[in-house]
Every structure is written in structure tokens, then in C-alpha cells.
C-alpha positions in Angstrom: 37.8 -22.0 0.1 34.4 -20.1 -0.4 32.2 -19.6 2.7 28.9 -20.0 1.5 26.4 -17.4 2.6 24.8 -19.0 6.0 21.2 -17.2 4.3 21.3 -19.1 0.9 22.4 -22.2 2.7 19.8 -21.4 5.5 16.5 -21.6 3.0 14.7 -24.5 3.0 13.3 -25.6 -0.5 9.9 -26.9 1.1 6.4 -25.5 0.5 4.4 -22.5 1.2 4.1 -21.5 5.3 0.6 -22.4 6.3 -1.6 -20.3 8.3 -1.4 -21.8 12.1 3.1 -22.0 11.6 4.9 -19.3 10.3 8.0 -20.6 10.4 7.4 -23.8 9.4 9.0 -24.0 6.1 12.0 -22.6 7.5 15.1 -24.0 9.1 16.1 -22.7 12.4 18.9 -20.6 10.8 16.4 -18.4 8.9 13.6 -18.8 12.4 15.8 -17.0 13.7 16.4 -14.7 11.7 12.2 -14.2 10.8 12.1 -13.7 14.8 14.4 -10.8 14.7 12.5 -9.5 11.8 9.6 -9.8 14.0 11.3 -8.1 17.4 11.8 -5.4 15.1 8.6 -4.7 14.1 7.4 -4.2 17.9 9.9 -1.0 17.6 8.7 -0.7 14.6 8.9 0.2 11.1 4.9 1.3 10.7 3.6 1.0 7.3 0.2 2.7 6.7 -2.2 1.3 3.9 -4.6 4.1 2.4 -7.4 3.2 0.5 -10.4 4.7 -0.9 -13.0 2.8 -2.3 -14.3 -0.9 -2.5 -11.4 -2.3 -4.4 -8.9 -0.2 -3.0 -10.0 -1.4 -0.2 -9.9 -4.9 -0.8 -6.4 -4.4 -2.4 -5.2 -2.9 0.9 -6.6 -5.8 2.5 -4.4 -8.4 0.7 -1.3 -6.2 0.5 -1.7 -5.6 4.5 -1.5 -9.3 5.1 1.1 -10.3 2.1 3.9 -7.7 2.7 4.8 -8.8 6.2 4.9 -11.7 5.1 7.4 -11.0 2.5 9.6 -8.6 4.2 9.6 -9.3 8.2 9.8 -6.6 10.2 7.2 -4.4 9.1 3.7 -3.7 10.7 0.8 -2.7 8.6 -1.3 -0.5 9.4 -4.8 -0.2 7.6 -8.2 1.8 9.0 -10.8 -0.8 8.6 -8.6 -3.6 10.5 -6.7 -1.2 13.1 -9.2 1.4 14.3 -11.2 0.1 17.4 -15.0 0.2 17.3 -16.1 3.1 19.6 -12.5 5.3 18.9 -12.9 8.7 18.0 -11.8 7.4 13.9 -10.6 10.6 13.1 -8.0 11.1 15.7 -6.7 7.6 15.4 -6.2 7.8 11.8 -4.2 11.3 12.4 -1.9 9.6 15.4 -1.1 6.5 12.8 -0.5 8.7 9.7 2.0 10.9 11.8 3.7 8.2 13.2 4.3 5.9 10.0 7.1 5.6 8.4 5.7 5.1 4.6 3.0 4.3 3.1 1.7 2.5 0.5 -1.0 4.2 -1.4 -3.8 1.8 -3.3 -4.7 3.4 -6.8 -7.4 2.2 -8.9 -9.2 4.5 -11.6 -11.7 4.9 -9.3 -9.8 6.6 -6.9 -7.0 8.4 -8.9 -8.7 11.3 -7.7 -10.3 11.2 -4.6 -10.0 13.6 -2.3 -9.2 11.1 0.7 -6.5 9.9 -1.1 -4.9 13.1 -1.4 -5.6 14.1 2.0 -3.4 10.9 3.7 -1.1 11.2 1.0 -0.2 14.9 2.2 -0.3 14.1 6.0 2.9 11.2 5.1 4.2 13.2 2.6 4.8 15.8 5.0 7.0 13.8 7.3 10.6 13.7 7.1 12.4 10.8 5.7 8.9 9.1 4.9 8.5 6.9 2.0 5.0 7.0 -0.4 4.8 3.9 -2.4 1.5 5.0 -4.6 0.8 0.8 -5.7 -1.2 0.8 -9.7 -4.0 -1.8 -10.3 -5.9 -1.3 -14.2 -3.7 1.8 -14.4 -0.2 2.7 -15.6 1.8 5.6 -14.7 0.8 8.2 -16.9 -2.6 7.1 -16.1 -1.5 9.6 -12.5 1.2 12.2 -14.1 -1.5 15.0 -13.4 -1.6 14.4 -10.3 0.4 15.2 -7.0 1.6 11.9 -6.5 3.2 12.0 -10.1 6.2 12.9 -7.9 6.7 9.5 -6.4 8.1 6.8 -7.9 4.8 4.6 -8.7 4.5 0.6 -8.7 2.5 -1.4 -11.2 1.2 -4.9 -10.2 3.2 -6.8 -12.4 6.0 -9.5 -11.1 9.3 -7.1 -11.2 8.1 -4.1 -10.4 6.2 -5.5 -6.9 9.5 -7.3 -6.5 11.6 -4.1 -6.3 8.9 -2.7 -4.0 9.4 -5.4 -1.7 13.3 -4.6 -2.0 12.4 -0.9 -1.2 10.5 -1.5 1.4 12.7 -3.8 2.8 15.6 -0.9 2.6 13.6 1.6 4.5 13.9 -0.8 7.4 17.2 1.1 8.0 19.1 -1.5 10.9 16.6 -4.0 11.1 17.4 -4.4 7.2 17.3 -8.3 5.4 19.5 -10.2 2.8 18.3 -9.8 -0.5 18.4 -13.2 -1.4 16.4 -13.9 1.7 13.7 -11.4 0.0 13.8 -12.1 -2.8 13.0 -16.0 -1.9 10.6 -14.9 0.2 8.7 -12.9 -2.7 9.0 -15.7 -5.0 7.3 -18.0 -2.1 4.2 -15.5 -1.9 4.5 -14.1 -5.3 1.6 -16.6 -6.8 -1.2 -15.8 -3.9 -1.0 -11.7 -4.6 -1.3 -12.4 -8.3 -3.9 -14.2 -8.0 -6.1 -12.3 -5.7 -5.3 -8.7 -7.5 -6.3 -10.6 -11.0 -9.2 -11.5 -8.8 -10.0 -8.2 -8.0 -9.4 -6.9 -10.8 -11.3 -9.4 -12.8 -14.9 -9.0 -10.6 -13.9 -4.8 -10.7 -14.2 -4.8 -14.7 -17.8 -7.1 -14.7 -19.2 -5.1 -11.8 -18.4 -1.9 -14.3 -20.0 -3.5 -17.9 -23.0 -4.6 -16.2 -23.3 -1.2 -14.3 -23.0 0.8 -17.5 -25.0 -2.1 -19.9 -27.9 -0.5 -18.7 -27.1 3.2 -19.5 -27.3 3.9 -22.4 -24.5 6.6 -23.6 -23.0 6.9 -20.3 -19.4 7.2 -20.7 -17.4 4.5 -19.1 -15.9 5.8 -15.5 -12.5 7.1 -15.8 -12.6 8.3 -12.1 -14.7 8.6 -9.3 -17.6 9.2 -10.3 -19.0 11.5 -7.0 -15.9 13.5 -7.4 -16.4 17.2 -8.4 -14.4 20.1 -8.9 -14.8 21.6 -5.6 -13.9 18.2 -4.4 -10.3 18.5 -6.4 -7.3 18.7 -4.0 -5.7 21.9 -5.0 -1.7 20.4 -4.8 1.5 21.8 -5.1 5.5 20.8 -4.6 7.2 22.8 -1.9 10.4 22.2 -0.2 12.1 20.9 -3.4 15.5 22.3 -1.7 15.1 19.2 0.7 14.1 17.0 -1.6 10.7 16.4 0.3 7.1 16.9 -1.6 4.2 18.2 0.2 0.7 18.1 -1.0 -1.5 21.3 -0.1 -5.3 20.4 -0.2 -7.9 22.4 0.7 -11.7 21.9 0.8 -14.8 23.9 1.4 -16.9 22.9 4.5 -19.9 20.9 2.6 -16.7 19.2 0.5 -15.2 18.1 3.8 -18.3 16.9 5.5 -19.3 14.8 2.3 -15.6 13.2 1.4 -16.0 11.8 5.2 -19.3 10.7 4.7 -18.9 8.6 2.0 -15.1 7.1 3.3 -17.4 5.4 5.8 -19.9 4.1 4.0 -17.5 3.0 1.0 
């Protein structure tokens, strides 16, 4: 006679967790099991979201709080909600980039190009082992194919696609890695609240663009960002192809550096 898989039999078919209890909609089996998701996340599998941008930013925002809950065992790490008020920003943001472990890279097609995004991109990509998930709202892949992260493997928000990223991320958790059906319950549990809020975004994005450009007349709808220049281009290249690793080059002049700062913080 068949065992049946303790996980599958484990899950509860009860609704959503609520805020205040986790683990409410789960039996003690799969507590358990969340708990040891969570014990692994103090060792840590550190996932850095990078952003650049208002709704890059927001997008991190949601994705930092929804992909925990979809794969335990991962902490998310994200600037605006990690870095301390009075710590040196810079420093801090260096420290977590060099100790993640991937990183999940929000592209709009206002930041497809920014110079910030390059710049954090490079510091992970230049890591061994590390995983760069480069995560597509209102764009496509070939909307980035001339760019550095063309070289990594790229994730549109649509329903199968975020559901293998959640199956890749849960795979780079080495050890501390789940059952699949257990994911991919999980991700059909939580699926409905990203949806939502990136068609949210997404939605209040495009209106704040036609009434923007309504009142100039021939001004050519923004591809990218707009303050971008060509001094403010990451110059990138592939090296290390032997090992299978990409690094991103980028250099800057002094007045480009001092200005890409600039506006990050007041984005």
C-alpha cells in the first residue's frame, strides 16, 4: 500500500493566513515545517530587493513582504525598510549586497536603464554562486536584450512564470530546501494578492504617465528614464564566461556619480 506524502496530507484546505497568525491555516504537520523554514532564515538565505524608482519601489515593496511568505526560509532585504535612520546608507547597502545570496531585480521601463540598477546588479553579479532574478512589470524580455542583465534568465509577472520563480528561489535554498507541492500550494494561496497589487501598480503607473504627457504637446511617450544620459550609461561587459559567472563593469564620471545618488534618495 501507497504512503501518502505526509506534505500533501499535511495541507489544510482553509483560507488565507491573516496578518496577527501565520500559521493559522496550517496544521501542525506543516507548523512545523514553516518553523524550520523560519530557523533557516536566521542562518539565512539573504535575498536583496533593488529598486530604482517610485514603482520599482513599490513593486519591491510588495514582493519583499509576499515572497517569504511563499517560500519560508528566505529574508528579504530591501534599502528603504532595512537601512536604519542615521547609518552611514552607503556602507550598509555595500555590507547587504556582498553578503546576499540573490537578488531580485525590479524592472520597469522607467528604470531599464538606470544607472543604480546596474550598479547593484554588478556588486551581486560579482559573487559566486549568486542568483539575479531581474522581475518584468509593462515590459517583456526583449524589452532588456540590450542590456547587461540580458544574460539572466528574466521573469514576467504573469501566473507561471512568478510560479517557477518561486520554485527557483526556493532551490537556491540549498538544505533548508521545501516540497514542491508545499510551494506550489503556498503560491496558489498568495498568488491573487501580488496580482492584484502589481495590476494596481501598474494601472496608477500608466494614468500618472497620460496625464503627464496630455499636457506636452509632441513629447514622445518615456521609453526610459527620462534623467538618464549618455554619460549616465553603465558601460557593461561579460567576463569570466569560463566559470559561467557574468560580471557587469560600470563606470561613471564624478558629476554622474554624485547626481545617480542624489536622485536614489529623493526617488
Amino acid at each position: 500500500m501507497k504512503t501518502q506524502d505526509p506534505i500533501e496530507s499535511a495541507y489544510c484546505d482553509v483560507p488565507r493566513r491573516v496578518e496577527t497568525d501565520p500559521f493559522h491555516c496550517l496544521s501542525p504537520d506543516l507548523q512545523t515545517y514553516y518553523s524550520r523554514g523560519q530557523e533557516n532564515a536566521e542562518g539565512g538565505f539573504k535575498l536583496v530587493m533593488s529598486w530604482s524608482g517610485p514603482m520599482s519601489r513599490e513593486i519591491a515593496s510588495v514582493l519583499c513582504s509576499w515572497i517569504p511568505n511563499v517560500v519560508p526560509g528566505v529574508t528579504c532585504w530591501m534599502s528603504e525598510q532595512n537601512i536604519c535612520k542615521g547609518e552611514r546608507w552607503f556602507q550598509t547597502l555595500i555590507e547587504a549586497l556582498n553578503d546576499a545570496r540573490a537578488c531580485v531585480i525590479c524592472l520597469t521601463r522607467d528604470n531599464v536603464l538606470a544607472p543604480w540598477i546596474h550598479f547593484e546588479s554588478g556588486v551581486i553579479a560579482g559573487l559566486r554562486s549568486a542568483r539575479i532574478w531581474p522581475f518584468l512589470v509593462g515590459l517583456r524580455p526583449s524589452d532588456v536584450e540590450k542590456t547587461p542583465l540580458a544574460g539572466f534568465q528574466c521573469t514576467v509577472s504573469e501566473k507561471s512564470d512568478v510560479r517557477r520563480l518561486a520554485l527557483s528561489v526556493n532551490s537556491a535554498l540549498g538544505r533548508g530546501t521545501h516540497h514542491k507541492k508545499l510551494i506550489d500550494n503556498s503560491f496558489e494561496m498568495h498568488w491573487p494578492e501580488l496580482e492584484q497589487r502589481l495590476a494596481e501598480i501598474l494601472g496608477a503607473n500608466k494614468r500618472h504617465y497620460q496625464a503627464k504627457h496630455s499636457d506636452a504637446n509632441g513629447v514622445q511617450s518615456c521609453g526610459v528614464n527620462e534623467n538618464s544620459s549618455q554619460a549616465g550609461t553603465p558601460q557593461a561587459g561579460a567576463v569570466g564566461k569560463g566559470t559561467g559567472s557574468i560580471v557587469v563593469s560600470v563606470t561613471f564620471s564624478q558629476e554622474t556619480c554624485v547626481n545617480m545618488v542624489c536622485s536614489h534618495l529623493t526617488d
